[in-house]
C-alpha positions as a printed Julia matrix, in Angstrom:
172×3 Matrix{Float64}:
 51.18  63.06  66.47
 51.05  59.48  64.66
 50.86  57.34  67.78
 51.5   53.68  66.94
 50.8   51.06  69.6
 53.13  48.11  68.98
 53.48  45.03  69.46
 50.9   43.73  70.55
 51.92  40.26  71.58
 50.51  38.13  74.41
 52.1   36.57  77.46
 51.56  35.25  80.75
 52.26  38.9   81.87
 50.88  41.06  78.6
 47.31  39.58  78.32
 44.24  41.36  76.4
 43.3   42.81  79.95
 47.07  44.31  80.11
 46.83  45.67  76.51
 43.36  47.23  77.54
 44.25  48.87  80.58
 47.36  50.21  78.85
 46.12  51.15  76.08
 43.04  53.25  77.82
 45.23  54.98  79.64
 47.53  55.85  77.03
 44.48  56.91  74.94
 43.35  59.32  77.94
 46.54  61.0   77.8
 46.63  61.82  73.8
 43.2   62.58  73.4
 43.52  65.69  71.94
 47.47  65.76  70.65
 46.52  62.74  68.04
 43.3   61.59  66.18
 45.42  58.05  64.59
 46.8   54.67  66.52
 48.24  52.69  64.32
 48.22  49.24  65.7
 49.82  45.88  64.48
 50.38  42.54  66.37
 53.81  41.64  67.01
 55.95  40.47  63.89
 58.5   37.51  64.33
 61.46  38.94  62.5
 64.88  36.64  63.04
 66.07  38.58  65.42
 63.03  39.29  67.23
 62.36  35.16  67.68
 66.13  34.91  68.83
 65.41  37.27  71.7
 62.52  36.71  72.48
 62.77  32.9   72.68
 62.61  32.71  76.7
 59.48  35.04  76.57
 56.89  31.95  76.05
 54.58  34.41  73.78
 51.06  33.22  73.28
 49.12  32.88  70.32
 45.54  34.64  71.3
 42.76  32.68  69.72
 40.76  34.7   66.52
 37.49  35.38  68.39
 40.02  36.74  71.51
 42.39  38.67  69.01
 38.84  40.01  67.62
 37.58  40.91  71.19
 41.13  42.56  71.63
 40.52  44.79  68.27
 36.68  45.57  69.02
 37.75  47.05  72.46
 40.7   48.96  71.12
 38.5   50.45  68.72
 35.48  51.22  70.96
 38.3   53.18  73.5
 39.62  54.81  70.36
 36.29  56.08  69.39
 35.72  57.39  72.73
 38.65  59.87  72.84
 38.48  60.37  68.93
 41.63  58.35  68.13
 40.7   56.39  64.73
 42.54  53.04  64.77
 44.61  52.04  61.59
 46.53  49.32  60.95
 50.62  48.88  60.05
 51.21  45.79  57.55
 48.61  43.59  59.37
 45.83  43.42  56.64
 42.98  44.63  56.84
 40.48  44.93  59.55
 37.73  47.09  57.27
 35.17  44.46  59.18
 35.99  46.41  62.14
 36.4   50.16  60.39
 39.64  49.95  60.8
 41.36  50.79  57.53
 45.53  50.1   56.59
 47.41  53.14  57.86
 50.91  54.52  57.43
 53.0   55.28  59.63
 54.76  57.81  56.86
 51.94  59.04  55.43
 52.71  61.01  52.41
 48.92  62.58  53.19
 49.55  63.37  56.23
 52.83  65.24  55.5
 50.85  67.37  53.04
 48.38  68.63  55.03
 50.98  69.4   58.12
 53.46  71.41  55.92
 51.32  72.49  53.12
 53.98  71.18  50.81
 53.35  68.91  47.87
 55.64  65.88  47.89
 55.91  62.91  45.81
 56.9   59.6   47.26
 56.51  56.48  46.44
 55.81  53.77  48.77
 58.95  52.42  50.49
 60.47  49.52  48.17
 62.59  47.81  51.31
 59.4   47.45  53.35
 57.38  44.66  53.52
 54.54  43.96  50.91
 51.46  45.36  52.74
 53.64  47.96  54.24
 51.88  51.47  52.71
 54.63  53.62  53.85
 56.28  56.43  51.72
 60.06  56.28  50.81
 62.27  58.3   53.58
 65.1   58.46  55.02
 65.87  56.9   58.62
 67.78  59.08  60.92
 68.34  56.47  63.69
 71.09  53.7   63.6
 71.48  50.05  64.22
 73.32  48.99  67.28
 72.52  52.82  68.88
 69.41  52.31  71.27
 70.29  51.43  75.52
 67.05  50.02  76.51
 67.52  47.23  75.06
 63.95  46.08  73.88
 63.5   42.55  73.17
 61.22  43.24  70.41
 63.73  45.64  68.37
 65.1   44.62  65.37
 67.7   47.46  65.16
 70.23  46.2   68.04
 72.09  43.35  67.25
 74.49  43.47  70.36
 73.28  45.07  73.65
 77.44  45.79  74.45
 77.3   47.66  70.8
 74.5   49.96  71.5
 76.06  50.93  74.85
 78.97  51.84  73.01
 77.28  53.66  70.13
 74.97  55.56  72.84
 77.76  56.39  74.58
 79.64  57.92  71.76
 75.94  60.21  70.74
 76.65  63.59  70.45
 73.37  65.59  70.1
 74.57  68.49  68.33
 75.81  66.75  65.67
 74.15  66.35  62.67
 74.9   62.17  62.81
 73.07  60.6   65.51
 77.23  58.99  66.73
């Protein structure tokens, strides 16, 4: 398991201590089923500043955000979860290297099969992420998250959950 922990962004309500305690616990729980966390801070995408606009999201100060990253790591270590990042530079200071979250590497040593992909051209820049293919849709996911790029139209997603049928091979 590739568990990614993200966003991390900062509120009155998601504070370091929040992303601590959270992520601890989370890190209890896969101990054992992963050895990666791929972490990045929360990226302002259009969409993602349009709904999150009534969220008042803080900006965490550098030696706080490096606090933040420290801890993470140290609770990492302890359950033998090496920390990587997604498209956030890099955090080598910290031993904390760029990560992927698909990992041609990774694939190859889970299936035994060689592939050959190339990074993902319609990802961002620092993005190291092999090409694939996306089996989700836009406008298909009911929670609603205010983070998500991929709904545009909470009414649409209904709609398009609604409509899922799970033995077919389209997700709707």
């Amino acid at each position: 398991v590739l568990w990614r922990y993200d966003p991390i962004l900062f509120t009155d309500r998601y504070t370091p201590a929040f992303h601590i305690a959270a992520f601890a616990g989370l890190a209890t729980r896969l101990a054992g089923f992963t050895k990666v966390c791929i972490i990045s801070f929360v990226e302002m995408y259009r969409k993602c500043a349009r709904n999150m606009r009534d969220l008042h999201l803080a900006d965490l100060p550098g030696t706080e955000r490096i606090d933040l990253i420290q801890t993470l790591q140290e609770i990492g270590s302890e359950h033998s979860i090496a920390l990587q990042t997604c498209a956030a530079g890099r955090l080598d200071q910290f031993g904390i290297k760029p990560g992927k979250c698909i990992d041609d590497r990774h694939i190859v040593k889970i299936t035994g099969c060689e592939i050959h992909g190339k990074k993902d051209k319609n990802q961002r820049r620092e993005c190291g992420c092999i090409e694939s293919i996306d089996i989700g849709a836009y406008n298909s996911c009911p929670h609603n998250c205010l983070y998500c790029y991929a709904n545009n139209d909470p009414n649409s997603a209904a709609i398009n959950f609604s409509i899922h049928k799970p033995d077919s091979p389209l997700l709707y």
